[in-house]
N, C-alpha and C positions, 0 to 999 in steps of 0.2 A: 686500692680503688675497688668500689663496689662493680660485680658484673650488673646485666641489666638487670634477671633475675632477680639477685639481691634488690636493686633501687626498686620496683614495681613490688617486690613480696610474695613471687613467683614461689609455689609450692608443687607443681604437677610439674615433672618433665617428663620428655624435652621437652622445653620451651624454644617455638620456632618461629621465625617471623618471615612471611614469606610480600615479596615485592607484587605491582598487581598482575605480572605474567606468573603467577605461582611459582618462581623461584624462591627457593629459600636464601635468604640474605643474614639469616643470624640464627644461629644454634645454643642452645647452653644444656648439658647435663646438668644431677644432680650435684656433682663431685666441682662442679665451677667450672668444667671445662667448656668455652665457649672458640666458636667460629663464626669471623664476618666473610663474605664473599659478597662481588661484584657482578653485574654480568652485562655482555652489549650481546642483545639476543640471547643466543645459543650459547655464546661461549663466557666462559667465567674469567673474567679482566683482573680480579683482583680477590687475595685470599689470605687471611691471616687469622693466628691460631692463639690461642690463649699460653702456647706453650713457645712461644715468638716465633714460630715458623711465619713467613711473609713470601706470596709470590705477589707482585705488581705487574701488571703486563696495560694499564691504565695508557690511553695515549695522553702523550707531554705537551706541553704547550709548547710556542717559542721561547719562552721566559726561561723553563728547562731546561728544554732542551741546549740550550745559549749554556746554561750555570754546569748541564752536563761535562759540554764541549772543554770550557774554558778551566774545569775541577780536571777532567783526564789531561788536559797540555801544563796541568801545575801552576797553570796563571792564575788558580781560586784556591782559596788554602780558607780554611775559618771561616767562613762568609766573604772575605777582604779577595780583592783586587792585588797581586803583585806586580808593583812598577820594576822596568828595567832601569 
């Protein structure tokens, strides 16, 4: 898969893309290594690396939170529902 760089035809880096609080939300060197991050305010929610580093700290919904619950008690396996 092309980075964004790549798709757009990006030739100066970094290439930086920044959200309208001047955070930056996307990185890419020349070498293809690229960074997305999130942020609520000040703090950065959400971060992952072209080299598959991933932190998530996004808040879950109930729908999640619910598929969390029910995946750590072993009652979600594969997407599927286990009946007793």
């Amino acid at each position: 898969m092309k980075t964004i760089a790549q798709q757009l035809n990006i030739k100066e880096f970094p290439f930086i893309i920044k959200d309208a609080d001047g955070k930056v939300i996307y990185s890419e060197h020349y070498n293809g290594y690229w960074v997305k991050r999130e942020w609520d305010g000040g703090n950065r929610i959400y971060y992952e690396d072209s080299n598959g580093d991933l932190v998530d700290n996004r808040p879950k919904t109930d729908v999640q939170k619910a598929i969390d619950l029910l995946t750590a008690e072993g009652l979600l396996v594969d997407g599927k529902i286990l009946k007793n």
